[in-house]
PDB file of the backbone (N, CA, C, O) and the ligand in Angstrom, with CONECT records:
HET     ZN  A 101       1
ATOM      1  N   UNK A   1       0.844  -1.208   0.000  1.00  0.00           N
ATOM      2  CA  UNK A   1       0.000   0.000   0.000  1.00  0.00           C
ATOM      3  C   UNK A   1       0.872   1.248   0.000  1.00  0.00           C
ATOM      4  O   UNK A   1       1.693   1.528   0.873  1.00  0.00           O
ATOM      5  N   UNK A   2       0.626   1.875  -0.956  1.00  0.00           N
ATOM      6  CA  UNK A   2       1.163   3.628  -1.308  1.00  0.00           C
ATOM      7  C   UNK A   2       0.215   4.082  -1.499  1.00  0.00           C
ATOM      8  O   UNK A   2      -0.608   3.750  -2.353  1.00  0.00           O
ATOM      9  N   UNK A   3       0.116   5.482  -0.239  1.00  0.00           N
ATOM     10  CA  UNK A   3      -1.139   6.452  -0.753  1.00  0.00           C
ATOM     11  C   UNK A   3      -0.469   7.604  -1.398  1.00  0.00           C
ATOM     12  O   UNK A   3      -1.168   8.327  -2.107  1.00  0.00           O
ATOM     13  N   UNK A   4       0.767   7.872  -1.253  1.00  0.00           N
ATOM     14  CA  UNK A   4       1.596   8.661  -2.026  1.00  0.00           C
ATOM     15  C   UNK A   4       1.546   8.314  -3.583  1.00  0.00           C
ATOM     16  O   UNK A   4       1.603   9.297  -4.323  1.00  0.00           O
ATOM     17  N   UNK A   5       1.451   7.097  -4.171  1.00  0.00           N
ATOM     18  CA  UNK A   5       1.259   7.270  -5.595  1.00  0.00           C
ATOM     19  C   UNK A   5      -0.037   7.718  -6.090  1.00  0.00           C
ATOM     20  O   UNK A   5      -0.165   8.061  -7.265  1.00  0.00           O
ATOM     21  N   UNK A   6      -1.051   7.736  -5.222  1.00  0.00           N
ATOM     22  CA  UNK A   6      -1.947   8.174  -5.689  1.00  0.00           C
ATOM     23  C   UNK A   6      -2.270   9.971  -6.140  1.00  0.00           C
ATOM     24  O   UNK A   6      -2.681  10.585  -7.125  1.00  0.00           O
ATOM     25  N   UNK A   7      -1.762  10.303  -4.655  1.00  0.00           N
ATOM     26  CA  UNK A   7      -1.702  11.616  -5.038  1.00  0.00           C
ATOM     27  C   UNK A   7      -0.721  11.845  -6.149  1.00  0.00           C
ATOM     28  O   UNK A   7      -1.001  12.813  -6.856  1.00  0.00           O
ATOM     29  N   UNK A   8       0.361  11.183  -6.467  1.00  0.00           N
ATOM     30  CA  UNK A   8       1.258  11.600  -7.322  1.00  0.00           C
ATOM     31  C   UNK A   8       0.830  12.019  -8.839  1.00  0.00           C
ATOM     32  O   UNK A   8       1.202  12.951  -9.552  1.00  0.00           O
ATOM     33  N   UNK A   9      -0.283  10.748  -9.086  1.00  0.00           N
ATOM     34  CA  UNK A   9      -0.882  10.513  -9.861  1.00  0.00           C
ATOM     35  C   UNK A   9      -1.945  11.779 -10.335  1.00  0.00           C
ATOM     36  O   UNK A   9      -2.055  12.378 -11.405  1.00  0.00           O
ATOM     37  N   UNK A  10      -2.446  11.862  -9.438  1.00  0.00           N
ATOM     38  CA  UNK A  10      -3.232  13.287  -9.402  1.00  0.00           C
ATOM     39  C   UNK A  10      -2.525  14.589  -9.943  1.00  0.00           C
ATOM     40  O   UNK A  10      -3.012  15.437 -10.691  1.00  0.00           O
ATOM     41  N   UNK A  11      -1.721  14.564  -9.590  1.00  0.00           N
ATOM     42  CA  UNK A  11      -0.458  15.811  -9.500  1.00  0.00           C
ATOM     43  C   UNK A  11      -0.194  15.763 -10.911  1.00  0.00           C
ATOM     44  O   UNK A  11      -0.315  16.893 -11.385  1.00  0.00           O
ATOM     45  N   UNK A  12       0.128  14.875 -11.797  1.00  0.00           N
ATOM     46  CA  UNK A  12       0.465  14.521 -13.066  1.00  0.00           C
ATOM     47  C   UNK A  12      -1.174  14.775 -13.815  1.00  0.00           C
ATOM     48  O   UNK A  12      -1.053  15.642 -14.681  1.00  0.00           O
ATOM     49  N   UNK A  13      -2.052  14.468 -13.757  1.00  0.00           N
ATOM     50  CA  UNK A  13      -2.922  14.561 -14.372  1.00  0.00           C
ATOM     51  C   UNK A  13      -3.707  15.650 -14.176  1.00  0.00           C
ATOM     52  O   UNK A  13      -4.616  15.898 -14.969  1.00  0.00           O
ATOM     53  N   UNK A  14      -3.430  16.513 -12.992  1.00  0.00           N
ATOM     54  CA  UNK A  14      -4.032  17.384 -13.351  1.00  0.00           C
ATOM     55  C   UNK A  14      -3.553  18.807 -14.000  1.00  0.00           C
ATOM     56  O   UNK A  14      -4.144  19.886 -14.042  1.00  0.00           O
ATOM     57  N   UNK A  15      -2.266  18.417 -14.491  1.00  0.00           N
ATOM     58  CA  UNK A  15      -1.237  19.562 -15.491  1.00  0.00           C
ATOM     59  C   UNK A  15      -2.379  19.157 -16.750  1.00  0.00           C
ATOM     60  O   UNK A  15      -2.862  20.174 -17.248  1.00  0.00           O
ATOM     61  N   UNK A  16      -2.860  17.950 -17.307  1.00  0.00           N
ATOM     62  CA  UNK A  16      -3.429  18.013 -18.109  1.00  0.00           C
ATOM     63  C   UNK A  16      -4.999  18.292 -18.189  1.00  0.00           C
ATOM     64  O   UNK A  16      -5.678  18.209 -19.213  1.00  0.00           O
ATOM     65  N   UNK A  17      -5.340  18.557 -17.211  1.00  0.00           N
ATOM     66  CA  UNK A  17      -7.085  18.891 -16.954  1.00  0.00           C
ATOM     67  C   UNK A  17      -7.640  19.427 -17.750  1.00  0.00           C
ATOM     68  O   UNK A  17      -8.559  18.943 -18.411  1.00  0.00           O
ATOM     69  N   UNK A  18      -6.874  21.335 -17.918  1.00  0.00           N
ATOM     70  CA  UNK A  18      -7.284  21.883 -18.584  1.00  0.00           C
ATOM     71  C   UNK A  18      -7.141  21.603 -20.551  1.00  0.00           C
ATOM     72  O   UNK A  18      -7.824  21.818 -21.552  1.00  0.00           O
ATOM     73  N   UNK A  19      -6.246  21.206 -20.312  1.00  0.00           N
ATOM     74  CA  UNK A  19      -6.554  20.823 -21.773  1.00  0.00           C
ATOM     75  C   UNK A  19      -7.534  19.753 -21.986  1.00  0.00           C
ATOM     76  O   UNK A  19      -8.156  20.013 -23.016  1.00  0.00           O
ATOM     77  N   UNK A  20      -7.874  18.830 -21.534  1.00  0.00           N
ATOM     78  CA  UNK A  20      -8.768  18.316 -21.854  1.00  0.00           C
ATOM     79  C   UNK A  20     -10.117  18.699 -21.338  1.00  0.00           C
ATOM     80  O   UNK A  20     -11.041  17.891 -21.431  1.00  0.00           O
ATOM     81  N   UNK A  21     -10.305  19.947 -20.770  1.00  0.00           N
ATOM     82  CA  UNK A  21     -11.685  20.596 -20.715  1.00  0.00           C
ATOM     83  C   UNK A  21     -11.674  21.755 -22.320  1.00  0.00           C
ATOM     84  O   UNK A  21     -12.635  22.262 -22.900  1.00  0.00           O
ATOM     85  N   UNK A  22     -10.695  21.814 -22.526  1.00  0.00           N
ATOM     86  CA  UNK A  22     -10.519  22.954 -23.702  1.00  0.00           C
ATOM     87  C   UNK A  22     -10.616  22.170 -24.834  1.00  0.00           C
ATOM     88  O   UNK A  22     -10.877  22.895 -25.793  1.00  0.00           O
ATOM     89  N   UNK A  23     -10.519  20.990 -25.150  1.00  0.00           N
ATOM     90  CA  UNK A  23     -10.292  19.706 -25.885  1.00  0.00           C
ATOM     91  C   UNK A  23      -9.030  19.174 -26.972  1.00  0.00           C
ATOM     92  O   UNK A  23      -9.106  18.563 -28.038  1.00  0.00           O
ATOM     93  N   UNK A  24      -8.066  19.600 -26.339  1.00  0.00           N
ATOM     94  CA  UNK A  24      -7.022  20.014 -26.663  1.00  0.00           C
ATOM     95  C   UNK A  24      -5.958  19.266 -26.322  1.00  0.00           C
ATOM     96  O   UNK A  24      -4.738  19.352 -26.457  1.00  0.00           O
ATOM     97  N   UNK A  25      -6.724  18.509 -25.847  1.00  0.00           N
ATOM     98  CA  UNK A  25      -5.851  17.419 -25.160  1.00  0.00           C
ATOM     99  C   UNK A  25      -5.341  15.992 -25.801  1.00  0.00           C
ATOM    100  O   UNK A  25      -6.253  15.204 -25.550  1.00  0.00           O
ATOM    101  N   UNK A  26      -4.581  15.485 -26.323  1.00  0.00           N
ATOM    102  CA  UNK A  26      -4.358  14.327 -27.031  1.00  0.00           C
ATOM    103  C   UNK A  26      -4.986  12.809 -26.739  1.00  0.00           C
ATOM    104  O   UNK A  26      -4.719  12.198 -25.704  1.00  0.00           O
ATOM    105  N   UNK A  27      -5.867  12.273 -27.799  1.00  0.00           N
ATOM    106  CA  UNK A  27      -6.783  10.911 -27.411  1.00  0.00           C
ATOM    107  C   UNK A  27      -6.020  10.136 -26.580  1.00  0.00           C
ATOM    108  O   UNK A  27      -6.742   9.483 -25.827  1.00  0.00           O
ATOM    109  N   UNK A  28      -4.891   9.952 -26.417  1.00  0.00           N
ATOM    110  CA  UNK A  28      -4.301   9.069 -25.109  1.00  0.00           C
ATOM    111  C   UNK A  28      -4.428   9.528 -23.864  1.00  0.00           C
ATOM    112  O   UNK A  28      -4.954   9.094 -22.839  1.00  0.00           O
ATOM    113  N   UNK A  29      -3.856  10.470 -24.151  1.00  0.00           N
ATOM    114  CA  UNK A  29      -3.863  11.351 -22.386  1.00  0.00           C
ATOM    115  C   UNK A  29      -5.496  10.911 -21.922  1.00  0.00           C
ATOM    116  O   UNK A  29      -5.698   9.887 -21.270  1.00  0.00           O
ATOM    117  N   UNK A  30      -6.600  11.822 -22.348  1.00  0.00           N
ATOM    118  CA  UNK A  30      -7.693  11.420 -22.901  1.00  0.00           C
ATOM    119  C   UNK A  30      -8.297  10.144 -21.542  1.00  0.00           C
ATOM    120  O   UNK A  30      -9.103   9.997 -20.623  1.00  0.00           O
ATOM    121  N   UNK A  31      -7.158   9.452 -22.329  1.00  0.00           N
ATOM    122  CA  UNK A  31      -8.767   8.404 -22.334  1.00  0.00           C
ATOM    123  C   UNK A  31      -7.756   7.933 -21.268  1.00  0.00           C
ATOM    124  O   UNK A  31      -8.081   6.865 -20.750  1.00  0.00           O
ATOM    125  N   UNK A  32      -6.166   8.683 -20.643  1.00  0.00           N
ATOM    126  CA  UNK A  32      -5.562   7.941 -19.328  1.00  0.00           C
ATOM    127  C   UNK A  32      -6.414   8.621 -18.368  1.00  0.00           C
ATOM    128  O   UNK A  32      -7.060   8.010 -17.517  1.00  0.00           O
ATOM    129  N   UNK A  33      -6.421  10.068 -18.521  1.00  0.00           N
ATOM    130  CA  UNK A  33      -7.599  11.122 -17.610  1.00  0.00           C
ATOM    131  C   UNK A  33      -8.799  10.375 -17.465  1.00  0.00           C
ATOM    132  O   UNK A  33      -8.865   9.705 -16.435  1.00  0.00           O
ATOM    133  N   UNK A  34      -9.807  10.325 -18.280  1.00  0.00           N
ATOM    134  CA  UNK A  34     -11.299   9.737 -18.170  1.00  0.00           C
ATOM    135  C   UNK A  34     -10.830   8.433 -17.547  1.00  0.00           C
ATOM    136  O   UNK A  34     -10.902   8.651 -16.338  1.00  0.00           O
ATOM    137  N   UNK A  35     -10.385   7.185 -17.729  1.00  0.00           N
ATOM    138  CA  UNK A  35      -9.728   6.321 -16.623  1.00  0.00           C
ATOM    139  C   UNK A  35      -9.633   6.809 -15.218  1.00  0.00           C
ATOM    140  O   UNK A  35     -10.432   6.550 -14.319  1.00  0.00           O
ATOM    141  N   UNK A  36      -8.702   7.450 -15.144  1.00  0.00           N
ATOM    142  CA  UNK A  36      -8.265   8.337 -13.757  1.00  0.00           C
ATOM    143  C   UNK A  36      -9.611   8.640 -12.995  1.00  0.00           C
ATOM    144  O   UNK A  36      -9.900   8.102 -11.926  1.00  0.00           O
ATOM    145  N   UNK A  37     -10.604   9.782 -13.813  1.00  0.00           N
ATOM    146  CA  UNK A  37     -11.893  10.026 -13.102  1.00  0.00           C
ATOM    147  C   UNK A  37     -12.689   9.492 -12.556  1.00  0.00           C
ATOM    148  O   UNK A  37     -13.356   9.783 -11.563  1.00  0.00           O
ATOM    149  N   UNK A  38     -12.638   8.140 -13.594  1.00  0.00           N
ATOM    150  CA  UNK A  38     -13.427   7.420 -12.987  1.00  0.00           C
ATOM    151  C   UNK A  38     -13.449   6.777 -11.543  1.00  0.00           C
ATOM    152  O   UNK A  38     -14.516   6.623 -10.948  1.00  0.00           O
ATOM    153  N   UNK A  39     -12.183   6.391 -10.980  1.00  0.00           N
ATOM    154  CA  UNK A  39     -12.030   6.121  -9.630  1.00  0.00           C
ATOM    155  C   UNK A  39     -11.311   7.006  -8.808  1.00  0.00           C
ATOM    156  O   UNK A  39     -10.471   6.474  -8.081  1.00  0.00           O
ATOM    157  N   UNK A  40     -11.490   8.787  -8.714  1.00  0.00           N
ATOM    158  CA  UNK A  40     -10.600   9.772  -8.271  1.00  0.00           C
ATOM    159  C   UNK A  40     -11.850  10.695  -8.241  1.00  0.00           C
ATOM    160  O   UNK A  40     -12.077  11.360  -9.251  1.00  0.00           O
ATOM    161  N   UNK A  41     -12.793  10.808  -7.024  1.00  0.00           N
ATOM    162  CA  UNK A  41     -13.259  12.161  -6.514  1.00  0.00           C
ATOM    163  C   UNK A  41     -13.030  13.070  -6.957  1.00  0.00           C
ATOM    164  O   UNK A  41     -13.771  13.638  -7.759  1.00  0.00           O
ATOM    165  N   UNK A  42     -11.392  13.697  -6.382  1.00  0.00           N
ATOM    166  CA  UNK A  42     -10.997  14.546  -6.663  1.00  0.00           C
ATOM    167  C   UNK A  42     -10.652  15.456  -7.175  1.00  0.00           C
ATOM    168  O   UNK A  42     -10.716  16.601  -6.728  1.00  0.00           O
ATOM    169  N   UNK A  43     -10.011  14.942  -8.724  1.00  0.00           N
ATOM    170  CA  UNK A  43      -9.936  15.285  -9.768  1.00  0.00           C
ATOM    171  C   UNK A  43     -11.394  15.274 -10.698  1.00  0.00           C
ATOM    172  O   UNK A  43     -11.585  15.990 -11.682  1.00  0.00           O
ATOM    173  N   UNK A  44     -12.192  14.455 -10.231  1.00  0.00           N
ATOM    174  CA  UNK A  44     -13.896  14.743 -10.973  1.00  0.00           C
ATOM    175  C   UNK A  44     -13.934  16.122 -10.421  1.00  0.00           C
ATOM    176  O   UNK A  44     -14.396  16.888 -11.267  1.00  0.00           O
ATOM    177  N   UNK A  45     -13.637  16.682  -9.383  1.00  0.00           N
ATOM    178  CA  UNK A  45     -14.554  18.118  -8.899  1.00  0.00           C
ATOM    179  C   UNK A  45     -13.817  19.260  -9.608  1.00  0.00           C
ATOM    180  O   UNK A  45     -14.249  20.370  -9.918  1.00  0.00           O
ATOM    181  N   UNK A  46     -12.623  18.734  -9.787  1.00  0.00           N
ATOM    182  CA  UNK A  46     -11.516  19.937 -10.628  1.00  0.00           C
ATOM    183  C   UNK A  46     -12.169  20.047 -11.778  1.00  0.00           C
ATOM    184  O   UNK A  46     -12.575  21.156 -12.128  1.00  0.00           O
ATOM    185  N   UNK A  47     -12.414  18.747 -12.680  1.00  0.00           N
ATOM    186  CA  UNK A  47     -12.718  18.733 -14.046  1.00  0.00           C
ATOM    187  C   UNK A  47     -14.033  19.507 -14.087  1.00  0.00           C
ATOM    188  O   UNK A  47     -14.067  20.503 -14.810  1.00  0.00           O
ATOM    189  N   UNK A  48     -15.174  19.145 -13.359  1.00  0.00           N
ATOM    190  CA  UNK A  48     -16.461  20.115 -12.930  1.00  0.00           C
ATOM    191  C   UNK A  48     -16.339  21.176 -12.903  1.00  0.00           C
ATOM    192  O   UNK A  48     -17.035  21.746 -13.744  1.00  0.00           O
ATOM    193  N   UNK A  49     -15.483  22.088 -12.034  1.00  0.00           N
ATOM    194  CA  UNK A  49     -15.307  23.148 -11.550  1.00  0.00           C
ATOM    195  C   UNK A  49     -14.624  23.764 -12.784  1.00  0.00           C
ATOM    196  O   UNK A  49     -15.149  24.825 -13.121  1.00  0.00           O
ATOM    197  N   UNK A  50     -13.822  23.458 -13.372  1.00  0.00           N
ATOM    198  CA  UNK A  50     -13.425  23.927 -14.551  1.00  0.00           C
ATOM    199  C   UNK A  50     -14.263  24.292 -15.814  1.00  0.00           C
ATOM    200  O   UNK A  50     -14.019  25.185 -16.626  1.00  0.00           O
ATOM    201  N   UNK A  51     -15.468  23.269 -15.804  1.00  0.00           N
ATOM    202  CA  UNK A  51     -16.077  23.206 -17.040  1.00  0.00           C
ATOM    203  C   UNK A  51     -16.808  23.876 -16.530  1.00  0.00           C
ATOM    204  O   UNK A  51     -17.139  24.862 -17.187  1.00  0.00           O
ATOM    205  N   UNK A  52     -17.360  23.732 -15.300  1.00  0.00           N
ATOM    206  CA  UNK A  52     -18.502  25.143 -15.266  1.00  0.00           C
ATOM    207  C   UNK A  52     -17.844  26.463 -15.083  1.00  0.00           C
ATOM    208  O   UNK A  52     -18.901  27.036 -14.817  1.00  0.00           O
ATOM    209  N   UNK A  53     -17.038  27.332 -15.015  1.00  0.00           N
ATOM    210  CA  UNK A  53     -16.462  28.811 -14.969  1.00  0.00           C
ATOM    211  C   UNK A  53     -16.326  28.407 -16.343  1.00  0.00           C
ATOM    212  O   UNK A  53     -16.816  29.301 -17.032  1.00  0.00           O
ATOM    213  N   UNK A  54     -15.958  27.626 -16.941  1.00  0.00           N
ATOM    214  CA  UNK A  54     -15.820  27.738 -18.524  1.00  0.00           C
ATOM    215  C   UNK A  54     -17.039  28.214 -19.351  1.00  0.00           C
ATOM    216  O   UNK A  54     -17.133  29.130 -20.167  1.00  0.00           O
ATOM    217  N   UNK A  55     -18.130  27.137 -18.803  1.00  0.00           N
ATOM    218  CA  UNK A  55     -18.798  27.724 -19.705  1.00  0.00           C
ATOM    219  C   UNK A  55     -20.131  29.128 -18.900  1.00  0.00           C
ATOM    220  O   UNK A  55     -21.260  29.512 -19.203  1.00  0.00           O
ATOM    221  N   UNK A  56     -19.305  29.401 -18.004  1.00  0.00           N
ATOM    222  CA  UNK A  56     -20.696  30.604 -17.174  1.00  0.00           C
ATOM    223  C   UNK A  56     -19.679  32.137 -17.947  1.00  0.00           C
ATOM    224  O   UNK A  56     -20.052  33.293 -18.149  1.00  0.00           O
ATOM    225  N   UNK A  57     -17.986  31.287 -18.274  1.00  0.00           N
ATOM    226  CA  UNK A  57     -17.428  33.002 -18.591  1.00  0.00           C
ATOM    227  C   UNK A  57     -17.583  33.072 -19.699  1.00  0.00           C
ATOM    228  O   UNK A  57     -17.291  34.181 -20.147  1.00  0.00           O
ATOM    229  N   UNK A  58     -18.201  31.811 -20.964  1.00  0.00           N
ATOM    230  CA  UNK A  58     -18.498  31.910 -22.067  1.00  0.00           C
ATOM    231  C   UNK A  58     -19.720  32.620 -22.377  1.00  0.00           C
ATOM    232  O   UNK A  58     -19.893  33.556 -23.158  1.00  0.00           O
ATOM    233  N   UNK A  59     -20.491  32.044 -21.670  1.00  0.00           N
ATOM    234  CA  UNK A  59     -22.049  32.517 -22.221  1.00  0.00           C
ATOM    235  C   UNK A  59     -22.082  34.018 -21.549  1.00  0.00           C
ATOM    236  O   UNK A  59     -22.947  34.775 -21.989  1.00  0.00           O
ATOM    237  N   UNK A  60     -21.333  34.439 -20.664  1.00  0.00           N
ATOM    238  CA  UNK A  60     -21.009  35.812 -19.792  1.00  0.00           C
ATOM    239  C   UNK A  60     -20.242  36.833 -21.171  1.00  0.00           C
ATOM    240  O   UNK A  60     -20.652  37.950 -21.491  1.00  0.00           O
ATOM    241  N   UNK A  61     -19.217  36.194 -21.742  1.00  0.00           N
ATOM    242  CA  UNK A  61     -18.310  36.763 -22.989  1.00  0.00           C
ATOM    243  C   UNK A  61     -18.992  37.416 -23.843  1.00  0.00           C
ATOM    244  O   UNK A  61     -18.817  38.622 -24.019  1.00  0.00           O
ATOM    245  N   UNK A  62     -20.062  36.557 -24.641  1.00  0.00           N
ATOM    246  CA  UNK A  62     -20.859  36.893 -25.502  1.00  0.00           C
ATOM    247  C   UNK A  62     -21.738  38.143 -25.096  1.00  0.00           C
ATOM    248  O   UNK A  62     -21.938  39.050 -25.903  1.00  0.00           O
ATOM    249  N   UNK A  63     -22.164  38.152 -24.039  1.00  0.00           N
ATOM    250  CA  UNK A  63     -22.449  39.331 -23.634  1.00  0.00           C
ATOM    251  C   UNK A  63     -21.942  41.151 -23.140  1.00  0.00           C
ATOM    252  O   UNK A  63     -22.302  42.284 -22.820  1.00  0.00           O
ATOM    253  N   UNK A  64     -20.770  40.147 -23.438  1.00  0.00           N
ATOM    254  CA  UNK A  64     -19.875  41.422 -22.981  1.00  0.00           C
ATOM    255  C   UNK A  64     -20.126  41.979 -21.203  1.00  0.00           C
ATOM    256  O   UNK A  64     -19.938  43.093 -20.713  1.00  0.00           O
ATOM    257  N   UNK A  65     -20.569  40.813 -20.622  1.00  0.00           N
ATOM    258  CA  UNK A  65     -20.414  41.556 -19.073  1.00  0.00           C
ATOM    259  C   UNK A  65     -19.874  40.792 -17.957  1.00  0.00           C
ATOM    260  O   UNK A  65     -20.546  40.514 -16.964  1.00  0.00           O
ATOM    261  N   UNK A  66     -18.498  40.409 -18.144  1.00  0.00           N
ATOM    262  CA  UNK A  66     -17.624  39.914 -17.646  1.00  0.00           C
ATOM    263  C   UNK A  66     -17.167  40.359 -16.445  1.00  0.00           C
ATOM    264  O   UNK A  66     -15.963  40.616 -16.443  1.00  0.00           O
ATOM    265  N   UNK A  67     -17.991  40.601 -14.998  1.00  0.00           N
ATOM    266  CA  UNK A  67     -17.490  41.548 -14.211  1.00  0.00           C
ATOM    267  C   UNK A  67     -15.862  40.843 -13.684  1.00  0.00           C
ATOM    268  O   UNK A  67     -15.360  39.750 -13.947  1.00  0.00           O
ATOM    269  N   UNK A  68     -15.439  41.797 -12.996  1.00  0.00           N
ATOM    270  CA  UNK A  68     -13.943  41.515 -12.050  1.00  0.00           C
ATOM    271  C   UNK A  68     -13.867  40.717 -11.285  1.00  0.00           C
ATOM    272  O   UNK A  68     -12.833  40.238 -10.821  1.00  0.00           O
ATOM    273  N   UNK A  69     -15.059  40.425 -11.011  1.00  0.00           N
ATOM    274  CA  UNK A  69     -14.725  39.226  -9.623  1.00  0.00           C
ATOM    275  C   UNK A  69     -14.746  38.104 -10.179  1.00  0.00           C
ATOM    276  O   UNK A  69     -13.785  37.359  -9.991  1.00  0.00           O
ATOM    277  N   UNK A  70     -16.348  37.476 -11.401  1.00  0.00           N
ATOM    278  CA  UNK A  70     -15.982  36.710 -12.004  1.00  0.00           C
ATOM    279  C   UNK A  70     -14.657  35.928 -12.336  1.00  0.00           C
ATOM    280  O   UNK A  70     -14.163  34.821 -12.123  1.00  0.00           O
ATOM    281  N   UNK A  71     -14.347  37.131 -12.989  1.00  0.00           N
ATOM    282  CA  UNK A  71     -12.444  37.242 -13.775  1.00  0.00           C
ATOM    283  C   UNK A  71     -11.553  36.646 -12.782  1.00  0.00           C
ATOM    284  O   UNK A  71     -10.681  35.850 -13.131  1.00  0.00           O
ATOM    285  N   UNK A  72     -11.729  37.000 -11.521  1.00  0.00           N
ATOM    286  CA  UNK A  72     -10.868  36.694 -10.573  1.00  0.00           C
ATOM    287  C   UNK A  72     -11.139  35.185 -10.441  1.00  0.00           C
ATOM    288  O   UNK A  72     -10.185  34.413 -10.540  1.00  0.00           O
ATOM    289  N   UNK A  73     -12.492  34.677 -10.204  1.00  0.00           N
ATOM    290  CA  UNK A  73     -12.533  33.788  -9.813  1.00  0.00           C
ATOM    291  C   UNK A  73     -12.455  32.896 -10.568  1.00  0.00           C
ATOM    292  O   UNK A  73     -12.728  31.821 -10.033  1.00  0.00           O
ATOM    293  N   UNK A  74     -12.188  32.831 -11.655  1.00  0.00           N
ATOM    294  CA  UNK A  74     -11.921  32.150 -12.542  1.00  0.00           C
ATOM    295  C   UNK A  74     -10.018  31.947 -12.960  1.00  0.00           C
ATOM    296  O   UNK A  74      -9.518  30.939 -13.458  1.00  0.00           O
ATOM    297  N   UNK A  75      -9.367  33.080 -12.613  1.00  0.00           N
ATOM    298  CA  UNK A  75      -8.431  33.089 -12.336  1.00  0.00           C
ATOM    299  C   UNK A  75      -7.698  31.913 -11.240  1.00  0.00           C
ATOM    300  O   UNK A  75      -6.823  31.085 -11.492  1.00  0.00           O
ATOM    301  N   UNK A  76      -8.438  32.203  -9.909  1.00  0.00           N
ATOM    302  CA  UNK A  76      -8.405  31.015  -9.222  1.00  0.00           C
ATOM    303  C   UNK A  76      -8.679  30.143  -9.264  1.00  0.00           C
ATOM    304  O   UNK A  76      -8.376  29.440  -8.301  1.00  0.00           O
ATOM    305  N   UNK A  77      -9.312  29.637 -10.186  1.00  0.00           N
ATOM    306  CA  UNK A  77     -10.204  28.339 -10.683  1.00  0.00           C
ATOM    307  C   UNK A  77      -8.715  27.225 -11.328  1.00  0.00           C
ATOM    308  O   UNK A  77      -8.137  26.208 -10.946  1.00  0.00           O
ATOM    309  N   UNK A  78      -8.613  28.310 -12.627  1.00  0.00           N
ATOM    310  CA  UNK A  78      -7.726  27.926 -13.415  1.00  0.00           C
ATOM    311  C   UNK A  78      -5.970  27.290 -12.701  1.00  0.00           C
ATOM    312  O   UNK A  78      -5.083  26.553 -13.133  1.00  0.00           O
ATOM    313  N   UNK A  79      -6.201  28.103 -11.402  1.00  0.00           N
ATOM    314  CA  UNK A  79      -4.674  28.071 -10.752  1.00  0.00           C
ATOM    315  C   UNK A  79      -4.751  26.911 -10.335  1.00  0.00           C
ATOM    316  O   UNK A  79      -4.962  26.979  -9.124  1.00  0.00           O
ATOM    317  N   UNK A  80      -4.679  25.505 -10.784  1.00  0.00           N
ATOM    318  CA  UNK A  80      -5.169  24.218 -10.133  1.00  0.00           C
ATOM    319  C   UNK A  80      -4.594  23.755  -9.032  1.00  0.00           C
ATOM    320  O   UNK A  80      -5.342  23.109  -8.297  1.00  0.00           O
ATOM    321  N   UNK A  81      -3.102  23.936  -8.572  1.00  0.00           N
ATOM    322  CA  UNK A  81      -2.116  23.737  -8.141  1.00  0.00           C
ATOM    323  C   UNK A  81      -2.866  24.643  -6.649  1.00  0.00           C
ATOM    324  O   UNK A  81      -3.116  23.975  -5.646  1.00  0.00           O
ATOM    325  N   UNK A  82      -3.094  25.809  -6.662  1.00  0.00           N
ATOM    326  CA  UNK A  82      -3.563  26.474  -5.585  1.00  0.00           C
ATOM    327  C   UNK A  82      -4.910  25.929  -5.372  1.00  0.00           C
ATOM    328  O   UNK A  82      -5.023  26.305  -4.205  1.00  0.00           O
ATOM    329  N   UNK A  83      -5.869  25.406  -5.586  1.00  0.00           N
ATOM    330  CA  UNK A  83      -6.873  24.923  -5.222  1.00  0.00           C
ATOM    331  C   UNK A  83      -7.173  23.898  -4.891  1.00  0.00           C
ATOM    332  O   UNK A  83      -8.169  23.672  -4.203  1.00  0.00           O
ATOM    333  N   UNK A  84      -6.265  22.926  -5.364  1.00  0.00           N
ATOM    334  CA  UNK A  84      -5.975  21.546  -4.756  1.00  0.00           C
ATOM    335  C   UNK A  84      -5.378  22.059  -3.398  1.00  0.00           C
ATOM    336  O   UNK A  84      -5.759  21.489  -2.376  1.00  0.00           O
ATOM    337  N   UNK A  85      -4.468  23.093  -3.300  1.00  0.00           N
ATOM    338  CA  UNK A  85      -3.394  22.646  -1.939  1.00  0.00           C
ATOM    339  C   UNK A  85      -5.061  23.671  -0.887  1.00  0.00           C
ATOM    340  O   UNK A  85      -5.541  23.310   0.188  1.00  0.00           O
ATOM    341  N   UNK A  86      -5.348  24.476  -1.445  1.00  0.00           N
ATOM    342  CA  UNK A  86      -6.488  24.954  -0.385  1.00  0.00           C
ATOM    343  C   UNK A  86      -7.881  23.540  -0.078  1.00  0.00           C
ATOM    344  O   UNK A  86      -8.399  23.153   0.969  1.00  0.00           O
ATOM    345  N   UNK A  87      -8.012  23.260  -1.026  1.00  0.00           N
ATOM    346  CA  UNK A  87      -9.022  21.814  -0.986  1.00  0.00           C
ATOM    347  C   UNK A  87      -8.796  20.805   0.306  1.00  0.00           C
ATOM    348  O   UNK A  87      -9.543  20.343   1.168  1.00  0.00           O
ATOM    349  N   UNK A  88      -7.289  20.690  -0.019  1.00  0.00           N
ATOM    350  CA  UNK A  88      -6.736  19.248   0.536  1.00  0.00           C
ATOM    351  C   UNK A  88      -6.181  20.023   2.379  1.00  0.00           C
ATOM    352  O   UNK A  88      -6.003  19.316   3.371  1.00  0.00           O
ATOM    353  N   UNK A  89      -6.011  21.674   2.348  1.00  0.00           N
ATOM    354  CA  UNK A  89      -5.299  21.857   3.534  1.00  0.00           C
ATOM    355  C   UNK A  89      -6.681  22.515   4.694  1.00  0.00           C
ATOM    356  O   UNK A  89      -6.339  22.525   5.876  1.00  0.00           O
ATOM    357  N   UNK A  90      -7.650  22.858   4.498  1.00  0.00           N
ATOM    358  CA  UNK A  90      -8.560  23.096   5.192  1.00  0.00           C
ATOM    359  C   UNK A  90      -8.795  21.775   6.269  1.00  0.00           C
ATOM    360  O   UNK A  90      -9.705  21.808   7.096  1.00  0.00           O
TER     361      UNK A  90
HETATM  362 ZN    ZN A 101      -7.006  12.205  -9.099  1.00  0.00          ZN2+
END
């Protein structure tokens, strides 16, 4: 038993998150990620959390009313590395 590879694992896959919410991501990675999700909480709530500021700053874009905080928080969204370590340190 290693619970350290797991997180490791996490750590590695979630450099690729955003590209594969952007779809940009290469069919291997792909389909190692969707694997991954399937038995990883964790990384399901990143991938969520991502796709929804994605698409609330899209349909927000088109409108042209993108306020600052939004912006921000989406900023933080995107910072994955900082939201995992706030997630995991509370
Ligand atoms: Zn994970």
């Amino acid at each position: 038993m290693n619970g350290h590879s797991h997180v490791h694992k996490c750590d590695h896959l979630i450099s690729t998150i955003s590209d594969y919410v952007d779809g940009s991501l290469s069919p291997q990675l792909c389909a190692e990620l969707e694997k991954h999700l399937c038995e990883c909480e964790n990384c399901t709530v990143v991938v969520d959390t991502l796709r929804k500021t994605i698409s609330l700053v899209q349909t927000c874009a088109e409108d042209d009313c993108l306020p600052g905080e939004v912006r921000a928080r989406l900023f933080h969204t995107l910072n994955l590395d900082d939201f995992l370590k706030n997630d995991a340190g509370v």
